[in-house]
N, C-alpha and C positions, 0 to 999 in steps of 0.2 A: 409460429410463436404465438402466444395466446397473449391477453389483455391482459394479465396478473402480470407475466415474466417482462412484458412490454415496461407496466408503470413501474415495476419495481428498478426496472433500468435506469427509469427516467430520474425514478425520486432517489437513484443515489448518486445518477450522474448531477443530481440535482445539489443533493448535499455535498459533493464533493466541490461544485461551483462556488459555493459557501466557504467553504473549508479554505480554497485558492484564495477569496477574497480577503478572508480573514491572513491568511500567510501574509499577502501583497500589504493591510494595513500595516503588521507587523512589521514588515522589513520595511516600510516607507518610515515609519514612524520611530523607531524602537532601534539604539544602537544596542548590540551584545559587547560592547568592550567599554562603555559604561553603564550597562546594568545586564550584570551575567545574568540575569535569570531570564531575560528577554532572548539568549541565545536557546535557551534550553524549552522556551514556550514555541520560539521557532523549530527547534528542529521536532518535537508534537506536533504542532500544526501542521509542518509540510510532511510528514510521516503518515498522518492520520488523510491528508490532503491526495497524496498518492496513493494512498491505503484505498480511500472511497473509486479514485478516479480507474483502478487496476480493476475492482472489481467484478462490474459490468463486463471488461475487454475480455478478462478468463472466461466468463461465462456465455461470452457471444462467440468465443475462441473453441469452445468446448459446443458447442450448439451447432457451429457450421462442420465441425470435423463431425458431429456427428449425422448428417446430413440432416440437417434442419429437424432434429428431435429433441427434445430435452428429456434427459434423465433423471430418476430419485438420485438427488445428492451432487448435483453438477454445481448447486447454489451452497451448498454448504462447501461443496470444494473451492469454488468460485470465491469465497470467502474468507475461506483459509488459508489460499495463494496471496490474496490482497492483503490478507493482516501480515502475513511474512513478509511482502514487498513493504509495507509499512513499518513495519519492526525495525529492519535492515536499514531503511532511508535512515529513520529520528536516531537511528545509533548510530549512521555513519556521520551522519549532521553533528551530533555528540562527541563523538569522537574529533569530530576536526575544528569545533570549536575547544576543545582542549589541547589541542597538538600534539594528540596520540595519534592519530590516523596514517597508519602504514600501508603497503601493498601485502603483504603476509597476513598483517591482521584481518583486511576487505576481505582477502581469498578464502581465511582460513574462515571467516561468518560466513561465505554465498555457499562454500562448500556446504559448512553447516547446515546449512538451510535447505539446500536441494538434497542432501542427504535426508536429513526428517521428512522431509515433504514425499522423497520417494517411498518411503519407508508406509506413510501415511496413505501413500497412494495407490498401494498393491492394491490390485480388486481379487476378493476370494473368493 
């Protein structure tokens, strides 16, 4: 692992420490069933929160199966997988502070989602 892929680890596991602290003021602070918009700032934050904190794990996931190599585009995939785990969370957060949140609808977005992501992640 080189010095660049090391700091860059650190400063998003960094920002993501950020990110949690900011969720925790939020839910200490802030009810969503008197002010909806605090539901919907929450499920962003813990979105964005899991977003940062996946990151790194794909790309340390993708670095040890590759036996300790890193490839062009491991960080841009690394990237990619976290924004969707991110997506997924602040919509399903969304979702269940509205009282839509079914078992069909979860399956029918992860499908979703690993569908694109296979699709994204053929190597040609």
């Amino acid at each position: 692992m080189e010095a660049r892929d090391r700091l860059a680890n650190l400063g998003i596991f960094g920002a993501a420490a950020v990110s949690w602290v900011l969720v925790a003021l939020l839910v200490l602070t802030r009810d969503p069933r008197e002010d909806p918009a605090a539901g919907f700032v929450g499920a962003a934050l813990m979105g964005l929160a899991i977003g940062l904190t996946t990151v790194p794990l794909f790309w340390l996931a993708a670095f040890g199966r590759h036996r300790r190599i890193s490839y062009r585009g491991d960080w841009g995939r690394a990237a990619r997988r976290g924004l969707w785990v991110g997506l997924v969370v602040g919509l399903f957060v969304a979702l269940r502070l509205q009282g839509i949140l079914s078992l069909p609808i979860a399956v029918f977005v992860i499908v979703l989602v690993v569908f694109a992501e296979l699709t994204l992640s053929i190597e040609r």
